[in-house]
N, C-alpha and C positions, 0 to 999 in steps of 0.2 A: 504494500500500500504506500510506506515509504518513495519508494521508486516511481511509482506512478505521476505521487504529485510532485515528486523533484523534475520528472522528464516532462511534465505541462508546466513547472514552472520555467525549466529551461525552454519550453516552447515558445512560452510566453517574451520569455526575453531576447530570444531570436527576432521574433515579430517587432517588437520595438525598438531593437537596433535597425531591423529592415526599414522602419517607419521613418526613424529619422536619417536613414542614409537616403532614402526617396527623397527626404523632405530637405536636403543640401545639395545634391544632384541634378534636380531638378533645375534649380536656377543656373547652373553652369550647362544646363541641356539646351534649355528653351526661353533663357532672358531673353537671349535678342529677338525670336520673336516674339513674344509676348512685350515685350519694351517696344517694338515696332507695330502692334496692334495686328501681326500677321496671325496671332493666335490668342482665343481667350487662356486664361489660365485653370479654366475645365479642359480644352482643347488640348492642353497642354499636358496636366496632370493623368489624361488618357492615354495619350501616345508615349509618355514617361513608361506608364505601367506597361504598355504592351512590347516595347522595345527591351526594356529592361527584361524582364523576360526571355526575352528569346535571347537578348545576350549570354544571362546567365545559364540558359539551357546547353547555348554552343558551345562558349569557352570558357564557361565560369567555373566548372567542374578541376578546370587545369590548377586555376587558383585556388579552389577547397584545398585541393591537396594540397600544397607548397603549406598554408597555413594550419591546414590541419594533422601534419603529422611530420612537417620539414622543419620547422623553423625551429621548434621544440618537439621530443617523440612524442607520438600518440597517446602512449600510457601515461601522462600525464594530464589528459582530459578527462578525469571524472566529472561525474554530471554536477558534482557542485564546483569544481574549478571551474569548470564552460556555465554555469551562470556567471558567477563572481566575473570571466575573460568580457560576456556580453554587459554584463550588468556597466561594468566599467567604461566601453565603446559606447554601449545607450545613450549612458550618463553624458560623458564628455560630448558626444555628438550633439544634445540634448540642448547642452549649452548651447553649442554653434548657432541651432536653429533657432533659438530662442531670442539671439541679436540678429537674427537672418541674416549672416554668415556662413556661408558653404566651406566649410572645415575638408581638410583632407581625410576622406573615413580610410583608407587605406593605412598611412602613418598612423592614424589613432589605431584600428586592431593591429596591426605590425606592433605598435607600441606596449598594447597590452597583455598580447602573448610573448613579444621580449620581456616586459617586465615577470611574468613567470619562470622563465627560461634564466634567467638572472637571479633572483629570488632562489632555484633551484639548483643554481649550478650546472644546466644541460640546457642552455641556449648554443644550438648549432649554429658555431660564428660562421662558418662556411658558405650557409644559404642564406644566413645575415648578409653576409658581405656583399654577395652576390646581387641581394635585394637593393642593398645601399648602392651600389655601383650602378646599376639602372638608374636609380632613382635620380644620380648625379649628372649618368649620360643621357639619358632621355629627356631632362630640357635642354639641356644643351644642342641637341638636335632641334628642339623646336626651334628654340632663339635661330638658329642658321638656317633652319629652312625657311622659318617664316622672313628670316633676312634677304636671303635671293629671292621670294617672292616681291617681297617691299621693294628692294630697287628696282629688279629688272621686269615685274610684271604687274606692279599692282594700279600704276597711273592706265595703264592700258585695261586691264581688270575693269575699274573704277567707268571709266568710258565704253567698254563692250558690254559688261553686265551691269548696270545700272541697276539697284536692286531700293524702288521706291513702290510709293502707292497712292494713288486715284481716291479722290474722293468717291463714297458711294459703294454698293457691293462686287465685290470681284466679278460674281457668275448673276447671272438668273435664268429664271426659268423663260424663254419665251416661245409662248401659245397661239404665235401666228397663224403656225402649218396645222394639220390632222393631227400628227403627233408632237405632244411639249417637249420641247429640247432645250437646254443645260445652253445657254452661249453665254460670251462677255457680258459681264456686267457696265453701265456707262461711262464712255471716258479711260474704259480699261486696254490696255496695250498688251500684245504676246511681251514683252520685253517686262511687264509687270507681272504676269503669270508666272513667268520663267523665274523670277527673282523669288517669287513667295513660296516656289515649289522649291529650289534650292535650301531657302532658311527652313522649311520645313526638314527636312531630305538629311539635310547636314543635323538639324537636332536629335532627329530620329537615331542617326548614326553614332550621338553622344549619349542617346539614352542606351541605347544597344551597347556601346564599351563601358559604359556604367556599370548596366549589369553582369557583363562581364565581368568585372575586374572587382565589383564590389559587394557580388553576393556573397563570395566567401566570407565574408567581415561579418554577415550573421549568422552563419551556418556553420563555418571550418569547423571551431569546437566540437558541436554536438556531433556532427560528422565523423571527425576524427572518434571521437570517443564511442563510435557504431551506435548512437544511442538513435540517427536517423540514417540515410541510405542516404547515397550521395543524389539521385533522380529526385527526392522526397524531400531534400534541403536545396535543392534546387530552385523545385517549385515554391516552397516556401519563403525562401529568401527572394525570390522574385517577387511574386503576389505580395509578399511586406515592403519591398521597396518602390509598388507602384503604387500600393495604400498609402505610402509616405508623398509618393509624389501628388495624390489626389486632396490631401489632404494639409500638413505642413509644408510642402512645396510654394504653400502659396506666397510666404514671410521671403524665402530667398529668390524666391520669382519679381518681389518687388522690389531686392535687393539690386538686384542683377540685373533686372531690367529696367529699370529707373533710378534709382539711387546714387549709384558707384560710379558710373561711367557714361559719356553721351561717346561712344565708340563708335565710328561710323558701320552700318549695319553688315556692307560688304568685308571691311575688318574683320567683325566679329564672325563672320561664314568663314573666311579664310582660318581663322583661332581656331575655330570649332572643329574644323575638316583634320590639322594636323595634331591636335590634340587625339580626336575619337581615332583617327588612326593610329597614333602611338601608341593609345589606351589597349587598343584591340590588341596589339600585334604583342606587347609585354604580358596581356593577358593569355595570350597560344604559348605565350615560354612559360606561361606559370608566375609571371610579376606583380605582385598588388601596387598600383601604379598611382601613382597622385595627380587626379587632375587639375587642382588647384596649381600646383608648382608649373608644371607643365604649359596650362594655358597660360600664366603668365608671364613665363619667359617665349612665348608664342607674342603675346600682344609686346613684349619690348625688343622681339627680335623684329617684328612687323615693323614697326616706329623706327627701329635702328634705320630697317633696309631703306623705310622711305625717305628717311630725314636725309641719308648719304649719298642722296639722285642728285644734291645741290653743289656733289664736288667729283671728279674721277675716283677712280678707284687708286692710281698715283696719286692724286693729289691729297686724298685718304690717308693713306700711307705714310706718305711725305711730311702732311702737315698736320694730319687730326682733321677734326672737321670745329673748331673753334666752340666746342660747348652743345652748337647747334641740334647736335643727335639726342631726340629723345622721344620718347614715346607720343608726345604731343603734337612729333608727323603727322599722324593720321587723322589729328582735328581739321587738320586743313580741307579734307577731299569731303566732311561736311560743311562747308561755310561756302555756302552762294554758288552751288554745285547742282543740288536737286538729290542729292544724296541722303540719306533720313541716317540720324544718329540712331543708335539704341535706346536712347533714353527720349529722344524729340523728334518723333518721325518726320519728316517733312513730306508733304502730300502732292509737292510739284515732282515730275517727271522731267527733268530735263534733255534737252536735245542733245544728241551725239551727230557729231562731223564724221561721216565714212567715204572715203575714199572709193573710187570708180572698183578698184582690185578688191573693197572689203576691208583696208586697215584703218584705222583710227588716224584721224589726222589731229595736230595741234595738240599732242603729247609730248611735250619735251624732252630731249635727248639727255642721256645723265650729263651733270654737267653746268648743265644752263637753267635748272629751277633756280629761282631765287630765295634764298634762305629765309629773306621777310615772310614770305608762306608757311615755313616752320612754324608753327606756336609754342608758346611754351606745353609741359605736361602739366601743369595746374587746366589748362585750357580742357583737357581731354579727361582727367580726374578730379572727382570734391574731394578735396584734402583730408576733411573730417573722416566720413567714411572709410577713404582708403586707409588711413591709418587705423581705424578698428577693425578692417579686415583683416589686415598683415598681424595685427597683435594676436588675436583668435585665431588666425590660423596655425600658428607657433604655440600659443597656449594649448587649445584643445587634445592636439596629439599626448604633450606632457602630462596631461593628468591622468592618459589613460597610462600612458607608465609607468608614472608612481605610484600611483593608486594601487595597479594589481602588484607593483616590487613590494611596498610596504605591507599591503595584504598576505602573499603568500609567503614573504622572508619572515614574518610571526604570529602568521598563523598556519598549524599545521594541516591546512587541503591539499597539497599535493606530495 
């Protein structure tokens, strides 16, 4: 009988970790569109659930394991260490969402099954290591790719996919002919379709490495310790993290897409696209992968690359670039562009110059932007905010470390 309601209450705490990993995820899936009105935040908290899901169905399983019996052995998970591991992720996460702050939930569980592993004395530094060395290379790849995109492709981006919106409804239904058909809505351009199906497309793909990468964070323990079947914490840790997203999602949805950043919206598609892919592909090696870090050395290797269109790549080199590089590049390509921020859609659709062959005319060559187009980074971030994010996100992890080291170094659960 014992056993029974120890593995419901370990159930229980599964779900609530799910709940609020949904519910910080969320806004790093679907701010920008929801911040761009491309989607309500019912619209959103559904397609959280349903992607996340299938992430964790595909490649989430790679990561139960790593956490559930790599990082520390298995025999360590009884069913009251795997509440106390959840209770501690819950908790700390709990926090995050509660400032509506999207916390790293990866670093927080990583954190709080090393702090048992330590506590115990049988923390495998091996697949620690391993974990940390991703975690150091995989932004650093953001920052560079989204670098080479920023200089060399994103003014051309910015001018071929124009990603705005029309006053009025996208579709409607109209009942001219015998049968009612699905057309434009008024005012509405294929060039506006195409941009709202991309923000949608691209979120999709961030709730899907979501669930990948972050259903292990409610499930590995009980997993690990057979107490559920890996198909059975699957499901579970999905279904909890798309209840998160339907529900507390909404706090970091308003974070994220209003609050924090007026980011121009094709920015944040660009962010989003080498993030969800990073996410995924650390999640097939088994990485619990942090999207927070991640996307944003994504958004300041973005701002690097565009800020450095204003000098050669010798003169880069040679001289720096005078202060000028910073992230508040990419304020510029919303101001008097037609381009919608994340945070202040703009509803004009601007004209684009093409060329007889197809290319984009009146794109500057690197070189020849003028620096006065740079903005500062206050320009492109509220100060306030951004500083409470970075503070929680550094905190949150921490307490689920110490919390379970202090736990399990004096008291005898494992």
């Amino acid at each position: 009988m014992v056993d029974v309601i120890l593995l419901a209450i370990g159930l229980v705490m599964a779900v609530f970790v799910g709940i609020n990993i949904g519910g910080s995820n969320t806004g790093a899936a679907f701010g920008p569109a929801v911040g761009s009105n491309v989607l309500s935040k019912l619209a959103a908290g559904g397609l959280m659930a349903l992607f996340a899901l299938l992430g964790g169905w595909v490649l989430g399983p790679n990561v139960v394991e790593t956490l559930g019996g790599d990082v520390v052995p298995a025999r360590l998970f009884s069913i009251e260490v795997s509440i106390a591991i959840l209770f501690f992720i819950g908790f700390a996460l709990l926090i995050s969402n509660w400032f509506g702050v999207p916390a790293s939930t990866s670093m927080t569980a990583v954190g709080a099954i090393a702090g048992l592993g330590l506590a115990t004395g049988q923390l495998d530094w091996a697949v620690m290591g391993r974990i940390v060395v991703w975690w150091l290379v995989a932004p650093i790849l953001a920052f560079w790719v989204s670098g080479v995109v920023g200089r060399y492709f994103y003014p051309i981006l910015v001018a071929k996919f124009e990603i705005a919106r029309t006053q009025g409804p996208l579709f409607q239904l109209n009942r001219s002919g015998t049968v009612p058909r699905i057309a434009f809505g008024p005012g509405t351009t294929r060039r506006e379709v195409l941009g709202t199906a991309v923000v949608v497309v691209i979120g999709c793909a961030m709730a899907f490495s979501a669930g990948a990468s972050n259903v292990a964070n409610a499930v590995a323990p009980l997993v690990g310790f057979e107490a559920i079947g890996m198909e059975q914490g699957v499901v579970l840790g999905g279904l909890a993290i798309g209840l998160g997203g339907l529900t507390v999602g909404r706090r970091t949805l308003d974070t994220v897409g209003n609050d924090l950043t007026e980011l121009p919206l094709l920015a944040a598609v660009i962010v989003e696209f080498v993030t969800a892919v990073l996410v995924s592909f650390l999640s097939w090696l088994g990485i619990p992968a942090s999207f927070v870090v991640i996307a944003t050395m994504s958004i300041l290797g973005l701002g690097w690359g565009r800020a450095t269109r204003t000098v050669t790549a010798s003169d880069a080199v040679r001289k720096g670039t005078n202060g000028s590089v910073s992230v508040g590049a990419l304020a510029a390509e919303g101001e008097d562009t037609g381009v919608p921020t994340v945070g202040h859609p703009n509803p004009v659709v601007a004209d684009v110059e093409e060329g007889n062959d197809g290319r984009v005319e009146n794109v500057p060559s690197i070189g020849e932007e003028d620096p006065a187009d740079i903005p500062s980074a206050e320009e492109l971030f509220e100060p306030g905010t951004t500083a409470r994010v970075i503070a929680l996100q550094n905190f949150v992890p921490g307490i689920a470390t110490l919390g379970a080291y202090l736990l399990f170094r004096f008291v005898p659960l494992a």
